[in-house]
N, C-alpha and C positions, 0 to 999 in steps of 0.2 A: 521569504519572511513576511507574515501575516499578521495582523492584530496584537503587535507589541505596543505596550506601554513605552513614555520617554523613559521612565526610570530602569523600564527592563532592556531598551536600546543603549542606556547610557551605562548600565552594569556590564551588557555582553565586552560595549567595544571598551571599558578599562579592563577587563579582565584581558581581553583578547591584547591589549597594548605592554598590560604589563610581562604578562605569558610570551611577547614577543621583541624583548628587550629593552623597551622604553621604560626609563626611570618611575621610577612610583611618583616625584614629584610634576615630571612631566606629564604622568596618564591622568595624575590631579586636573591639571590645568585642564588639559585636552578632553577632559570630563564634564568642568565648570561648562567650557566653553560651546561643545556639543551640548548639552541640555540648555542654553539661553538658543543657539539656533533651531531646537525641539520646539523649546516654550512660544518664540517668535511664530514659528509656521504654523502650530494649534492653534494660536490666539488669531492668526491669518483664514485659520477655517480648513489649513491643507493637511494632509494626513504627514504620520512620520516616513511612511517611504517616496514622500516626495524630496526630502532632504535627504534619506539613507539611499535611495534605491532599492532597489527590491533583491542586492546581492549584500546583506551586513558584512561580510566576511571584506570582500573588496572592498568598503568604503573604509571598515576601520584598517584596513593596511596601508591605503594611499594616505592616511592620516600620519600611520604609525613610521612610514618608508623614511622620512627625513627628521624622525625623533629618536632615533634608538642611539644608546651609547656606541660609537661608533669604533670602540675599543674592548668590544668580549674578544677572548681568548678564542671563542668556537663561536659562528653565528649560529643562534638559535632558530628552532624551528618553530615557526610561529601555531599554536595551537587551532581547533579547528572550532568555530563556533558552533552553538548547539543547533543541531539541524531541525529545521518547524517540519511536519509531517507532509510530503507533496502530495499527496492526496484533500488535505485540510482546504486548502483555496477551490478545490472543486465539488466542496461536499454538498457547500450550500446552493450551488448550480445544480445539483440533481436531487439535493431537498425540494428546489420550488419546482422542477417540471415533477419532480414526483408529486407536490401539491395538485397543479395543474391536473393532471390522471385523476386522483383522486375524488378534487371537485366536481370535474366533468361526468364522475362517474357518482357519485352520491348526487349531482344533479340530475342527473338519467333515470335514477333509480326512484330516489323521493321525488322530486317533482309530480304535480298535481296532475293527472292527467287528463283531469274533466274539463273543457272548452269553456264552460261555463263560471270556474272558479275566479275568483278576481283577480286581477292583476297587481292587486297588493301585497298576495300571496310572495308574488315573484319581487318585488320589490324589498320586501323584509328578508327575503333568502339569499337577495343577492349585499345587501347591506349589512349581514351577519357577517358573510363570510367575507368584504372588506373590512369590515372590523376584528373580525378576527384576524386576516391576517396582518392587517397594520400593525398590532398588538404585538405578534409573533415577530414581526419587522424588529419594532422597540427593543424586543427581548434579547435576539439573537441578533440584529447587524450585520451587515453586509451587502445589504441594498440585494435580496436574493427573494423575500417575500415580497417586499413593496408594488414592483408588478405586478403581481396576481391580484394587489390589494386594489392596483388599479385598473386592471379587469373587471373585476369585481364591480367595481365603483361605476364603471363608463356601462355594465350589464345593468345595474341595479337604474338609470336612470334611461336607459331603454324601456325598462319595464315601465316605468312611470308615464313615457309615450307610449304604450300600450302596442309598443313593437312586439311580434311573433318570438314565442319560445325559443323554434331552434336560432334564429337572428342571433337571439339573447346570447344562447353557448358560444355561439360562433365567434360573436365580438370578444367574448371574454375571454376567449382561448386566444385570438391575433390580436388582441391592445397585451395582453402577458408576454404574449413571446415579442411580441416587436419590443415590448419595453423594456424584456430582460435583455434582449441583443445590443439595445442601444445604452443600457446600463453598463453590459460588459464593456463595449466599445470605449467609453465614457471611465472606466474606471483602469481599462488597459492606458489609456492614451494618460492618463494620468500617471501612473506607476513606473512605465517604460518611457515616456515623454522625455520634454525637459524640465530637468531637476529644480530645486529652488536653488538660488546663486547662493552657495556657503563655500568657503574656505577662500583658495585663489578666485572663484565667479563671484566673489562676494565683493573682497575688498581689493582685488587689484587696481592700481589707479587712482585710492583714495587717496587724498593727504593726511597726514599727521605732524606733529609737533616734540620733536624730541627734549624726553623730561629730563634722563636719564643718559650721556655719552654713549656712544656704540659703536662696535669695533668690530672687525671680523671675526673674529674668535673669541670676541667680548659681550654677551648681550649686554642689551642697555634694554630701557623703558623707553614708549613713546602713548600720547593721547591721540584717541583719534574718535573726533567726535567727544563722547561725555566717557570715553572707556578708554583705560589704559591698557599698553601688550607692553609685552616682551619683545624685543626686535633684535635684529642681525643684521651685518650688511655681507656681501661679496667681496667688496671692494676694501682695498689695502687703506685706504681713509679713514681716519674717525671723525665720526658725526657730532660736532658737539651741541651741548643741550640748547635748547632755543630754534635749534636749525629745524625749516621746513622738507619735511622729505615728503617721497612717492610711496607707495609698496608696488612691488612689482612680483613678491609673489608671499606664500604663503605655507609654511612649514610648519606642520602639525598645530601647535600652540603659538608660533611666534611669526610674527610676520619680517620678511625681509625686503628692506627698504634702500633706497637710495635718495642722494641730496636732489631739490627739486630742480636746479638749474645744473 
């Protein structure tokens, strides 16, 4: 899963909730609730598959596992989400080494080849094509030109010390490729890493304040923080309003809690 939207993250996994038994009023909530932890992690600066993972399909079913009405006639078969093209995540890795080629070779070819031309020549040629490809960066995303923009960048003020030509290619060909490996590196470690804490990593262990009575087989309401859930307990006890509990875990939309003592 690549370059999804919150809204189009937050479309697949209701569809995929309701398509897999979970009440429409449930895949509501669990909708609500997934796009505040979207909004949260973009406003944090973190991409959305650092909250979904880079498997959608899995993430909405560990959602979905302990929402479903636990009473169809025939379990259902949970549908498949739409599949992103695997090709697509590697396109823009052999767009910039195709870059790379390219420049190296329209630098080979134009380039001045009289000893005597000035070195601002080289300076403007290599400041173009940082800008150009910073530009192409902006455009298309993916942190796949940026490298070579700063190739580019680290050639064009060689020039400036009036370092030798081929020097010039040379740096600009190994600052691109070191910077797209360490971009990759950098963007794997991020996507397969560790995830941001949502669901049970989020709020196990918080307190909350029950608003609403809760029963095992009863939800009730509980605050926690400035936000109120839906809660459940395990335990044959009912929780009355007022009482401090724990959450100890966390089932699709509601959280399940116990008394804190």
């Amino acid at each position: 899963m690549t370059d999804l939207t919150t809204n189009q993250v937050v479309e697949k996994c209701q569809s995929y909730w309701l398509g897999s038994g979970v009440t429409a009023n449930t895949a509501q909530d669990m909708a609500t609730e997934l796009r505040s932890h979207l909004d949260e992690a973009t406003s944090a600066g973190k991409s959305v598959e650092a909250v979904t993972g880079v498997d959608l399909e899995a993430f909405a079913e560990a959602w979905a596992e302990a929402s479903r009405d636990p009473r169809p006639a025939r379990p259902p078969t949970p549908p498949s989400l739409p599949v992103e093209s695997e090709t697509k995540s590697s396109f823009g890795l052999w767009a910039g080494l195709g870059a790379i080629v390219l420049l190296v070779v329209a630098v080979a070819i134009l380039a001045p080849h009289d000893e005597t031309v000035n070195q601002s020549a080289w300076v403007t040629m290599w400041l173009i094509a940082a800008g150009v490809l910073a530009i192409g960066e902006m455009l298309t995303a993916g942190f796949f030109l940026l490298p070579f923009a700063a190739g580019a960048a680290v050639a064009g003020i060689l020039a400036l010390l009036s370092v030798s030509v081929p020097i010039q290619i040379i740096t600009f060909v190994l600052v691109s490729v070191m910077s797209l490996w360490l971009l990759q590196r950098f963007a794997k470690k991020d996507i397969h890493g560790e995830l941001l804490p949502v669901g049970a990593a989020r709020y196990v262990g918080a307190s909350a304040i029950v608003l609403q009575s809760v029963k095992k087989f009863d939800d009730g309401m509980v605050r926690m923080g400035t936000q109120e859930w839906r809660a459940t307990t395990d335990r044959d006890e009912e929780i009355l309003v007022g009482t401090e509990v724990r959450v100890i875990e966390v089932r699709g939309a509601r959280l399940v809690i116990e008394t804190v003592n």
